[in-house]
N, C-alpha and C positions, 0 to 999 in steps of 0.2 A: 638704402644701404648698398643697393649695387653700386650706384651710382660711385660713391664714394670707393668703393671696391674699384673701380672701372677707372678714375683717379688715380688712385694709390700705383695700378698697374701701369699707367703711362708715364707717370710720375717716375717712379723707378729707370723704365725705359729709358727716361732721359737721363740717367745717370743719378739720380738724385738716392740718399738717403732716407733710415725712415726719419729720425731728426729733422731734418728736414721736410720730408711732407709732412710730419705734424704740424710743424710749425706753420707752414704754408695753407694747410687747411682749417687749421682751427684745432685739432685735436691732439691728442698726447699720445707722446710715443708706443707706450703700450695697446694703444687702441687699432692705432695704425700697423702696431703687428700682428694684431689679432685679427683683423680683419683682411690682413693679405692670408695667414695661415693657415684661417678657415678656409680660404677660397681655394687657395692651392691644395686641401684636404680632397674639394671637390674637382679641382681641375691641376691636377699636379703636375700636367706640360704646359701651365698658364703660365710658370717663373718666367721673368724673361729672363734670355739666354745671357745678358750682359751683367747678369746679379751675380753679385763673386764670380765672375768669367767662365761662369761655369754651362756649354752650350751645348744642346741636345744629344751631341754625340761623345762630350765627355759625361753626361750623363750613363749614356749604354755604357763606355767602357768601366765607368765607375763599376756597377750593377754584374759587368763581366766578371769584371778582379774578384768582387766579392763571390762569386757563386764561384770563381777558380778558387776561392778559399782562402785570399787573399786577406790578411789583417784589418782593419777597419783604422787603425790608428795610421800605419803607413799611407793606405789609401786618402786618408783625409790630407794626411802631410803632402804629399805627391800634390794634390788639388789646390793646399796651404784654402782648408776651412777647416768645419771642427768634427769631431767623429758624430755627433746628433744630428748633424746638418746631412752626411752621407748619409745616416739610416732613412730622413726621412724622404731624399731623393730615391734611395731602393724602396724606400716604401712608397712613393710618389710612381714612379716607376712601375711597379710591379701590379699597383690598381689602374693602372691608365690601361694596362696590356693584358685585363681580366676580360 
């Protein structure tokens, strides 16, 4: 399972979709995002930085805006991802720097 884990992550790197490394792996979409999500659950600076161009220090500032109190729906818009996507970067975020 790492293995595949450890795939998925280079895979990405290189630009690639999950669509795509399913298809490239053998397995279905759903599986392939369940298995990056758990990972990132436990290693949540593992995203790469090129996944929704989203790179470690728009991360901080993300995590900033919000604790300035800053709305979650403009913040997502600003980044152009979704408002569940920013929670789980503060939440990703905020376990790495526990």
């Amino acid at each position: 399972m790492v293995n595949i884990t450890n795939d998925i992550i280079k895979l990405l790197k290189r630009g690639k979709n999950f669509s795509e490394i399913a298809q490239e792996l053998g397995h279905s979409r759903n599986t392939i995002k369940d298995k990056f999500w758990n990972h990132v659950e436990n290693h949540p600076l593992a995203v790469p930085a090129n996944l929704w161009g989203i790179s470690p220090k728009d991360i901080r500032e993300i995590v900033q805006r919000k604790e300035d109190g800053d709305n979650v729906k403009d913040i997502a818009a600003d980044f152009d991802i979704s408002k569940s996507y920013v929670y789980k970067l503060i939440k990703g975020y905020n376990n790495a720097n526990r």
